[in-house]
N, CA, C and O atoms as a Tripos MOL2 file, in Angstrom:
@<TRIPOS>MOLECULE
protein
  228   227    57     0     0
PROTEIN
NO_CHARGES

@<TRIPOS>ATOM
      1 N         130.6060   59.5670  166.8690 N.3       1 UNK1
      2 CA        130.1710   58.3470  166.2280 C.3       1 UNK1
      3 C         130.8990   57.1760  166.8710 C.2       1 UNK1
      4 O         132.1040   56.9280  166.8260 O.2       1 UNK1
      5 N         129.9790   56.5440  167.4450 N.am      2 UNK2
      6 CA        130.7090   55.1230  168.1880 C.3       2 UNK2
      7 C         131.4690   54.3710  166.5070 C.2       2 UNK2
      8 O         131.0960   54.4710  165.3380 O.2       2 UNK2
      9 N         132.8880   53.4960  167.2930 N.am      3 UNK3
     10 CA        133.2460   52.6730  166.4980 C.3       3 UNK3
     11 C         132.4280   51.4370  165.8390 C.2       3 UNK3
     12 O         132.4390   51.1980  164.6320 O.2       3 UNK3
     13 N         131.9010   50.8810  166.5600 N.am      4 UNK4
     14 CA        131.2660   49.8830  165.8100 C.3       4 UNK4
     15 C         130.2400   50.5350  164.8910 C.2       4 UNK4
     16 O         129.4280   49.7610  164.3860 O.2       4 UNK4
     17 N         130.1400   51.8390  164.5880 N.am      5 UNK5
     18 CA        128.8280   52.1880  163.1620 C.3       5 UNK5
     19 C         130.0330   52.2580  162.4870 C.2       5 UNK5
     20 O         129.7260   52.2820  161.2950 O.2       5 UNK5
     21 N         130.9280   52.2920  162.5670 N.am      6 UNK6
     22 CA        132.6060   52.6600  161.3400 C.3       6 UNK6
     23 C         132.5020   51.2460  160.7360 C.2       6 UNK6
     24 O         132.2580   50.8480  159.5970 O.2       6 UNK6
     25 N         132.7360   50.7190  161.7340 N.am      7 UNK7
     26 CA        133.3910   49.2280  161.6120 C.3       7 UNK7
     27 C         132.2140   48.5400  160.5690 C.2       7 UNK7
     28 O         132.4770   48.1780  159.4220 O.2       7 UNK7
     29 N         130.5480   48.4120  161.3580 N.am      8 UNK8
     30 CA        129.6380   48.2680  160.4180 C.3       8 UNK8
     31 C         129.4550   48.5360  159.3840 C.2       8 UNK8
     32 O         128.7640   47.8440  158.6360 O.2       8 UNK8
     33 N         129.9460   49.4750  159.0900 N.am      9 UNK9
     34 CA        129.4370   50.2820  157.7710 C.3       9 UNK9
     35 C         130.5820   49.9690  156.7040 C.2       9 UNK9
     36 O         130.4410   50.0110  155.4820 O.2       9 UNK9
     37 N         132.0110   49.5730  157.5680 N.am     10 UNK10
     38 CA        132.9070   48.7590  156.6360 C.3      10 UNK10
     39 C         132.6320   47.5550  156.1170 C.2      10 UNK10
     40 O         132.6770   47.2700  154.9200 O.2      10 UNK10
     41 N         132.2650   46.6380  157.2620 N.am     11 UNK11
     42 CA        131.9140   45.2680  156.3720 C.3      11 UNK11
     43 C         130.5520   44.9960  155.6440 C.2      11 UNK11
     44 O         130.2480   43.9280  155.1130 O.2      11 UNK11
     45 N         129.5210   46.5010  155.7190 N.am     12 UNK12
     46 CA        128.7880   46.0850  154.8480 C.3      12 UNK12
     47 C         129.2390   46.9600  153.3360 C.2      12 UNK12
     48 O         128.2370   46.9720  152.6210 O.2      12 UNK12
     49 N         130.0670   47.4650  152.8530 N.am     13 UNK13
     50 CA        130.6950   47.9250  152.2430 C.3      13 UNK13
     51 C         130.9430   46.5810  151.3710 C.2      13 UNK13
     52 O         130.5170   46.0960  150.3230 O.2      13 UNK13
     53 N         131.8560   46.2540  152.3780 N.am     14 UNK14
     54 CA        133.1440   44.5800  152.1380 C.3      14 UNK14
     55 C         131.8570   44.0910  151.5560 C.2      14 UNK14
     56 O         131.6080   44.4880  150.4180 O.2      14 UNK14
     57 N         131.0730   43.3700  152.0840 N.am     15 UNK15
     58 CA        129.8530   42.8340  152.1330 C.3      15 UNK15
     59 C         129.6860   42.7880  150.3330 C.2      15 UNK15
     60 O         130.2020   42.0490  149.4950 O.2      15 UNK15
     61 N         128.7270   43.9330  150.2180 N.am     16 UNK16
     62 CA        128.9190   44.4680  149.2380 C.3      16 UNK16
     63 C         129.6710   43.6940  148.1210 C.2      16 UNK16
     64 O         129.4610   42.5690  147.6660 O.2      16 UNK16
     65 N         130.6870   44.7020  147.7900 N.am     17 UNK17
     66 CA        132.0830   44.0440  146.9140 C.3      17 UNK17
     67 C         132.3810   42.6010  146.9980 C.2      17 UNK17
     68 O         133.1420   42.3570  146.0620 O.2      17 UNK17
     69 N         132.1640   41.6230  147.6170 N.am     18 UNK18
     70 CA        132.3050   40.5190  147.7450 C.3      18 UNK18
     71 C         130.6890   39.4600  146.8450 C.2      18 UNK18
     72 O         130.8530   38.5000  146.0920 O.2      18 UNK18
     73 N         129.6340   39.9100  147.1600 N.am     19 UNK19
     74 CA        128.2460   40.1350  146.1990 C.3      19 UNK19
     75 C         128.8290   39.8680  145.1000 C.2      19 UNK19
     76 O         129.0760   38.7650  144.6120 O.2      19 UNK19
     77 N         129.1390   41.3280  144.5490 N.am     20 UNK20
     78 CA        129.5270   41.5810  143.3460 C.3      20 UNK20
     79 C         130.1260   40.8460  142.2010 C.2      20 UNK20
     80 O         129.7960   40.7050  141.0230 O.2      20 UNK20
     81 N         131.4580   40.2750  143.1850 N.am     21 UNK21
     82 CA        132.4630   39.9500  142.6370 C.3      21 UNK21
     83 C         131.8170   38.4600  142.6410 C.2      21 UNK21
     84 O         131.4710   38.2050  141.4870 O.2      21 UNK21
     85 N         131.5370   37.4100  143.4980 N.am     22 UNK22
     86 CA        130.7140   36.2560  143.8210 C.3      22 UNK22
     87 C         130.1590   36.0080  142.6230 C.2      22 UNK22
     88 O         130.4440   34.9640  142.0370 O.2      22 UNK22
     89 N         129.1530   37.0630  141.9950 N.am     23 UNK23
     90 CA        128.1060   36.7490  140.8040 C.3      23 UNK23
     91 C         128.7220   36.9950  139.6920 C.2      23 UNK23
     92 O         128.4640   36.2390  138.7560 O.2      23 UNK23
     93 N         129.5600   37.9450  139.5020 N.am     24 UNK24
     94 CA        130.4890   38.1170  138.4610 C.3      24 UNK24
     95 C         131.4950   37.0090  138.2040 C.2      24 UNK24
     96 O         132.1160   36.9500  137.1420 O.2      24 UNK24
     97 N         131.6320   36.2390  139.0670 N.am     25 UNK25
     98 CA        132.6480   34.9240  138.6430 C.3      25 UNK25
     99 C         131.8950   33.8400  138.8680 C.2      25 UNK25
    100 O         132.4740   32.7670  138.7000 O.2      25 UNK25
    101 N         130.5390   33.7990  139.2690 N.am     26 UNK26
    102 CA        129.7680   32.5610  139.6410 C.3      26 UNK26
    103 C         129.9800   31.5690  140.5070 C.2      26 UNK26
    104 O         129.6690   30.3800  140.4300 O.2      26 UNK26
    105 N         130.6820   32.3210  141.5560 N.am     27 UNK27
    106 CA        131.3520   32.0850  142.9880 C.3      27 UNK27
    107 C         129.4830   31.6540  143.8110 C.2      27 UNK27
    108 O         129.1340   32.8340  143.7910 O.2      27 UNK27
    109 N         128.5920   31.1310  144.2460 N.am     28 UNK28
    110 CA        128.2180   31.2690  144.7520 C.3      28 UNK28
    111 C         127.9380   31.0970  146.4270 C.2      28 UNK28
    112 O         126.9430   31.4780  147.0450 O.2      28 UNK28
    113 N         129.1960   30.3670  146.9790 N.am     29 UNK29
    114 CA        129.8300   30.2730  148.0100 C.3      29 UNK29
    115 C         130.2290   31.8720  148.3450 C.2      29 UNK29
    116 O         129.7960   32.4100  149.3630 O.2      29 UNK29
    117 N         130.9040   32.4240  147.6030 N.am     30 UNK30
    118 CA        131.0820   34.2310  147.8600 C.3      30 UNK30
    119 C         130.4760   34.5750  148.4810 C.2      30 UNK30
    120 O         130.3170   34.7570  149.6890 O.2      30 UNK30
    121 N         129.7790   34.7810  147.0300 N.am     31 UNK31
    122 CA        128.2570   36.0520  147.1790 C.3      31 UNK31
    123 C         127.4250   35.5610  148.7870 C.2      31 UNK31
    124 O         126.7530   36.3620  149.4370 O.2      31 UNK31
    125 N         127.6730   34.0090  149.2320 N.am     32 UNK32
    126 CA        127.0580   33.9710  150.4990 C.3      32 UNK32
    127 C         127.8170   34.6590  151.7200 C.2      32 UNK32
    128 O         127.3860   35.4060  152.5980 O.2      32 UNK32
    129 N         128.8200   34.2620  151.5310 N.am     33 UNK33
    130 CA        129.8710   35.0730  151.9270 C.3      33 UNK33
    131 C         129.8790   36.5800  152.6010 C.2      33 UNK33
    132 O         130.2100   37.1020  153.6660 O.2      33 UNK33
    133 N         129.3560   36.9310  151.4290 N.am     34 UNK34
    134 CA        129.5040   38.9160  151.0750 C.3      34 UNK34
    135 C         127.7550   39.0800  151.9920 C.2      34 UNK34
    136 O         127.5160   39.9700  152.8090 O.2      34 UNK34
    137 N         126.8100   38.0450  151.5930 N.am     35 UNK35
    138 CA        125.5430   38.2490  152.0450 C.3      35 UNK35
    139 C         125.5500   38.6360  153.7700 C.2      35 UNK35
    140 O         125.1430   39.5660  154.4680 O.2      35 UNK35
    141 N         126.3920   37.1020  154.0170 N.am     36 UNK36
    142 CA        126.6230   37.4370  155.6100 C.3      36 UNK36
    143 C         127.4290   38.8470  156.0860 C.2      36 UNK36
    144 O         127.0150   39.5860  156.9790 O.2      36 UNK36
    145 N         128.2040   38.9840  155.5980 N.am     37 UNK37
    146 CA        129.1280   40.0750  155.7390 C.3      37 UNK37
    147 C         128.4070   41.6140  156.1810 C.2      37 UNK37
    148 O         128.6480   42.4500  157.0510 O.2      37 UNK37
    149 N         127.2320   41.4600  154.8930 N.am     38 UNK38
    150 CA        126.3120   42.5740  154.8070 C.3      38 UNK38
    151 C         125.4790   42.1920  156.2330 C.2      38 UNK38
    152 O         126.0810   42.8940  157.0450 O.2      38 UNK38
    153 N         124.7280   41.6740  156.7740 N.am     39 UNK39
    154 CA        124.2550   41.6050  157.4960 C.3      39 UNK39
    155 C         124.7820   41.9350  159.3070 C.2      39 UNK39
    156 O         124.2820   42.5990  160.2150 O.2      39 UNK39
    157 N         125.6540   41.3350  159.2210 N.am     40 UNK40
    158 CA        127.0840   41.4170  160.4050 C.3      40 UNK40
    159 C         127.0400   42.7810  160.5230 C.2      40 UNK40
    160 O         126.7780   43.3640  161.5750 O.2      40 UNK40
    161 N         127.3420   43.4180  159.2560 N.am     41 UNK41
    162 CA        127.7400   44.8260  159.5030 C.3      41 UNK41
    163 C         126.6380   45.7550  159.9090 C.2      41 UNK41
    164 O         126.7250   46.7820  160.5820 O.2      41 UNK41
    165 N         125.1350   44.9560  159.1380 N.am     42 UNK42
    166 CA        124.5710   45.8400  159.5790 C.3      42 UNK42
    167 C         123.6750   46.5160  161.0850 C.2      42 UNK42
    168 O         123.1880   47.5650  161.5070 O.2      42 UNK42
    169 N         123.9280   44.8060  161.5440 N.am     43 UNK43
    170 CA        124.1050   44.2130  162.9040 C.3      43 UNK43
    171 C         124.8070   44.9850  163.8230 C.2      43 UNK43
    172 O         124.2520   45.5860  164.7440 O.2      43 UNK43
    173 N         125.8810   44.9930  163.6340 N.am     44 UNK44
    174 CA        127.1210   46.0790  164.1310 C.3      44 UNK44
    175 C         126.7780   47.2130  164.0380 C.2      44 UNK44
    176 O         126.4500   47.7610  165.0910 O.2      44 UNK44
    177 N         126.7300   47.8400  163.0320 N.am     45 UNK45
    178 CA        126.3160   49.4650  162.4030 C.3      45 UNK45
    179 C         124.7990   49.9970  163.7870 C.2      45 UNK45
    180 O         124.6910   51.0420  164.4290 O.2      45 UNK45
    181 N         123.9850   48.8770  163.7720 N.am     46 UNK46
    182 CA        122.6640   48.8290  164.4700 C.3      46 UNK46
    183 C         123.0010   49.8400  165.9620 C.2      46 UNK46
    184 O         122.8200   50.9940  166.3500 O.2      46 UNK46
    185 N         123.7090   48.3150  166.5380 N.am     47 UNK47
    186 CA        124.6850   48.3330  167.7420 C.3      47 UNK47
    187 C         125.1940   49.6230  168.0430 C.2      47 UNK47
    188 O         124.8200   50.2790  169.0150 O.2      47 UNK47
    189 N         125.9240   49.9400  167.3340 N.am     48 UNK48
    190 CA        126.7640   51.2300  167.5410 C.3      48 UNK48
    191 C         125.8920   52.4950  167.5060 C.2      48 UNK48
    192 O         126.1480   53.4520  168.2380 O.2      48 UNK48
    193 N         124.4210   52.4880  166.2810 N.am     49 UNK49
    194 CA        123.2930   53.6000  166.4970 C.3      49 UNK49
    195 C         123.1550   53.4270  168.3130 C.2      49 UNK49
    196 O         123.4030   54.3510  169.0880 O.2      49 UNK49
    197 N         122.8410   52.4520  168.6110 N.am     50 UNK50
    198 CA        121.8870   52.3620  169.9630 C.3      50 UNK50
    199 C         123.1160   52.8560  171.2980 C.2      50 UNK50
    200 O         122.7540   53.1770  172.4300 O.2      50 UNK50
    201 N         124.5530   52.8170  170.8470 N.am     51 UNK51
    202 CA        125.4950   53.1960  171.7970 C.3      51 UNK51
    203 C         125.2090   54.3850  171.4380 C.2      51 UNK51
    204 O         124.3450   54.6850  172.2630 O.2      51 UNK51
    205 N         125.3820   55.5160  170.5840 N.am     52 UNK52
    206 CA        125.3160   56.3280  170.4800 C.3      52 UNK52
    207 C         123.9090   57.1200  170.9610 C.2      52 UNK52
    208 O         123.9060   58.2990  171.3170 O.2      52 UNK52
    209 N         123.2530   56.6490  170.9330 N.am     53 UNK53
    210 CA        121.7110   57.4370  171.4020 C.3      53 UNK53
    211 C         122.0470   57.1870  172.8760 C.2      53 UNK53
    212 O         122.3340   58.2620  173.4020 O.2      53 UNK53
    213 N         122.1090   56.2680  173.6450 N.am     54 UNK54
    214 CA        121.8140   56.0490  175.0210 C.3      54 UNK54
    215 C         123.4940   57.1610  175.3900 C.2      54 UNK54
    216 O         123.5780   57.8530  176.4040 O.2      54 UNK54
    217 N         124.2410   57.1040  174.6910 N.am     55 UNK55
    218 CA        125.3830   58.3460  175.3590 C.3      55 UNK55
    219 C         124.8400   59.4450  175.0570 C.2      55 UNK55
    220 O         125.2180   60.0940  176.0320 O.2      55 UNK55
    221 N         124.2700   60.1230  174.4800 N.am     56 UNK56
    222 CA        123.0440   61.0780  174.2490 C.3      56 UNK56
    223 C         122.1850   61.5800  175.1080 C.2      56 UNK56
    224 O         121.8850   62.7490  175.3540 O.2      56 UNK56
    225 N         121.7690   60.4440  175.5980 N.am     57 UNK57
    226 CA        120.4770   60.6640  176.7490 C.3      57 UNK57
    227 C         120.8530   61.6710  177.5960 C.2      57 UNK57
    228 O         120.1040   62.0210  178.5080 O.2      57 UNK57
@<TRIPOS>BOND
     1     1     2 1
     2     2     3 1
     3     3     4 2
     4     3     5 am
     5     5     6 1
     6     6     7 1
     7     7     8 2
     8     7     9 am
     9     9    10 1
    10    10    11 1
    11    11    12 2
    12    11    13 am
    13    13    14 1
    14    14    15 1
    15    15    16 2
    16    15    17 am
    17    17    18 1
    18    18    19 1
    19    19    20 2
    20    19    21 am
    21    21    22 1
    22    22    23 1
    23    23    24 2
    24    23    25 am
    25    25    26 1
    26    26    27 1
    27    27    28 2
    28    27    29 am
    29    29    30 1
    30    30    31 1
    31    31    32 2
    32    31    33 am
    33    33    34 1
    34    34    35 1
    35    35    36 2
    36    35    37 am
    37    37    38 1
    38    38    39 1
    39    39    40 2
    40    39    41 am
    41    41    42 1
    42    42    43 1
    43    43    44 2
    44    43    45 am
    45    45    46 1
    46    46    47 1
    47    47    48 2
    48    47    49 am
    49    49    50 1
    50    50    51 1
    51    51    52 2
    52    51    53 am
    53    53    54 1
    54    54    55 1
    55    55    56 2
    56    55    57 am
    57    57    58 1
    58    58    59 1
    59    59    60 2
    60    59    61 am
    61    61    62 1
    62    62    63 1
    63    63    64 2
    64    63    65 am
    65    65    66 1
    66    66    67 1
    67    67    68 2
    68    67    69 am
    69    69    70 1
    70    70    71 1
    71    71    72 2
    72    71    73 am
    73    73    74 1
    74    74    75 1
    75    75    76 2
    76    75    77 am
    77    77    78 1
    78    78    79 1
    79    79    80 2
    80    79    81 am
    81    81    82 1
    82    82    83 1
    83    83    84 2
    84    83    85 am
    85    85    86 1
    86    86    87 1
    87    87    88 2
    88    87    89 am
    89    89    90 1
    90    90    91 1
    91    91    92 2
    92    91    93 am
    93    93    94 1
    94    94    95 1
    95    95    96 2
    96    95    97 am
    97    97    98 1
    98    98    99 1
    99    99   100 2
   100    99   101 am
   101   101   102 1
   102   102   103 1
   103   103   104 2
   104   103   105 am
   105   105   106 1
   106   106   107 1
   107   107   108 2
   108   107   109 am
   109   109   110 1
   110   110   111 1
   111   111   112 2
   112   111   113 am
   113   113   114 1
   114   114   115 1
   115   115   116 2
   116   115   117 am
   117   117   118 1
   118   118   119 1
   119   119   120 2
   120   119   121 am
   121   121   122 1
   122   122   123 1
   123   123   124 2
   124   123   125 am
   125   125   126 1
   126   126   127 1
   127   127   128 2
   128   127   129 am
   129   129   130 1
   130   130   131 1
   131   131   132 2
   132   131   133 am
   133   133   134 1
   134   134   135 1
   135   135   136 2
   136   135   137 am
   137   137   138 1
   138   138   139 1
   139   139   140 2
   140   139   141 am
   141   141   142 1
   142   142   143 1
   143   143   144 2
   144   143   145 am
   145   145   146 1
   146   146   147 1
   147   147   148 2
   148   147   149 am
   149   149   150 1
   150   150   151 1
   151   151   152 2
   152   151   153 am
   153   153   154 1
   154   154   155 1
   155   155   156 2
   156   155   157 am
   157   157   158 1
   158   158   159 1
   159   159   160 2
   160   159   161 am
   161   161   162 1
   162   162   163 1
   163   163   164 2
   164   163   165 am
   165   165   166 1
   166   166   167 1
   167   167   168 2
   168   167   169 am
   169   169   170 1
   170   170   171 1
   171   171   172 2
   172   171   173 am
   173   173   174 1
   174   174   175 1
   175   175   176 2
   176   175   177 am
   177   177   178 1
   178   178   179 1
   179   179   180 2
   180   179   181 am
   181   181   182 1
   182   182   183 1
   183   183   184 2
   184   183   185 am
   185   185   186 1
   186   186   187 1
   187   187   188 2
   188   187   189 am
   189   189   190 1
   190   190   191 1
   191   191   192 2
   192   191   193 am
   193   193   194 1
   194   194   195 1
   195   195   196 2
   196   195   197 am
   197   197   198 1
   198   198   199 1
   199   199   200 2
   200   199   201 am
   201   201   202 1
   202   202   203 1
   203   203   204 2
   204   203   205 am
   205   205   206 1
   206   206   207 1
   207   207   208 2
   208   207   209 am
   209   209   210 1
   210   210   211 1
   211   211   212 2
   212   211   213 am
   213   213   214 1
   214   214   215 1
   215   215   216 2
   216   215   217 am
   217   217   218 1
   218   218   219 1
   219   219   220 2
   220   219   221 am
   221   221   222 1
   222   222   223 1
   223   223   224 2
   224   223   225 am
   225   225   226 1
   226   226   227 1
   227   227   228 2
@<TRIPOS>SUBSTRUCTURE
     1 UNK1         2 RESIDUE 1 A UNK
     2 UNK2         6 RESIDUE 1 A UNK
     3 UNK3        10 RESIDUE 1 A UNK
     4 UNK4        14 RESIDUE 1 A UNK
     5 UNK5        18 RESIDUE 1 A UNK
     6 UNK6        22 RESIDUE 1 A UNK
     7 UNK7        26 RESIDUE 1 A UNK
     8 UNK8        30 RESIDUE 1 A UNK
     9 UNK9        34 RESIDUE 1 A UNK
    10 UNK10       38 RESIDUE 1 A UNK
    11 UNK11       42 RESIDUE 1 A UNK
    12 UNK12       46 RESIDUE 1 A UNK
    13 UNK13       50 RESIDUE 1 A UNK
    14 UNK14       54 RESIDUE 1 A UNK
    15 UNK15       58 RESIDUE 1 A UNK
    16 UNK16       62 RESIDUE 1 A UNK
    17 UNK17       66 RESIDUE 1 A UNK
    18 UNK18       70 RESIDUE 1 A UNK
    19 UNK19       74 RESIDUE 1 A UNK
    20 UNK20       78 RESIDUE 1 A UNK
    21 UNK21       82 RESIDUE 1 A UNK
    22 UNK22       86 RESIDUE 1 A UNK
    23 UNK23       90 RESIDUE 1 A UNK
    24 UNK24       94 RESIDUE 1 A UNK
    25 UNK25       98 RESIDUE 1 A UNK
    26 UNK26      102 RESIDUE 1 A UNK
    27 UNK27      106 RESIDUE 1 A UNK
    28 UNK28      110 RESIDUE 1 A UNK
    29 UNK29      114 RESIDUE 1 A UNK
    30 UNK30      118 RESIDUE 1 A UNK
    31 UNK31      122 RESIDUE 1 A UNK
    32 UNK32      126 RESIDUE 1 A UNK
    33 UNK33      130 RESIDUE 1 A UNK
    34 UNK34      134 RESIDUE 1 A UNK
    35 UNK35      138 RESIDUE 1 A UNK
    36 UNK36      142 RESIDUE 1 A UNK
    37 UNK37      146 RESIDUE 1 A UNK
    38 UNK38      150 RESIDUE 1 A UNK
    39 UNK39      154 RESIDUE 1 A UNK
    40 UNK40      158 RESIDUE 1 A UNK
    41 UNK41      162 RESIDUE 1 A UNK
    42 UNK42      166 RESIDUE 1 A UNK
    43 UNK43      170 RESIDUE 1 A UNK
    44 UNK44      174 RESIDUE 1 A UNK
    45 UNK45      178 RESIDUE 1 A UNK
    46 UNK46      182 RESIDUE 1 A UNK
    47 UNK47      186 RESIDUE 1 A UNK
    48 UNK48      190 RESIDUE 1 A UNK
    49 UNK49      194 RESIDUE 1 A UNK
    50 UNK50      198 RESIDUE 1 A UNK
    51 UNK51      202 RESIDUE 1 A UNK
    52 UNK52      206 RESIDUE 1 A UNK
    53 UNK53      210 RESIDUE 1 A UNK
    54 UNK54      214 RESIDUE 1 A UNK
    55 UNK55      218 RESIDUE 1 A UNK
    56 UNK56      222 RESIDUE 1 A UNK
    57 UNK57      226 RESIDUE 1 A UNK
């Protein structure tokens, strides 16, 4: 498993928990926050599928 699907899959985790917590305190600066976060990671997470297939080949 390439690092960047680790790493991805952490900050959409983070991502996540940051959401959460954002709407639960009515942070909505956060939760944008946590939105990007999720995305980044999943960006990353993406990245790291496509390293992993082409070392595959």
């Amino acid at each position: 498993m390439d690092k960047d699907r680790m790493i991805g899959s952490a900050k959409v985790v983070k991502g996540k928990a940051k959401v959460a917590v954002g709407k639960a305190v009515g942070d909505a600066k956060l939760e944008a926050k946590g939105q990007a976060d999720k995305v980044e990671g999943k960006v990353q997470n993406a990245v790291g599928h496509i390293k992993d297939t082409i070392r595959d080949v």
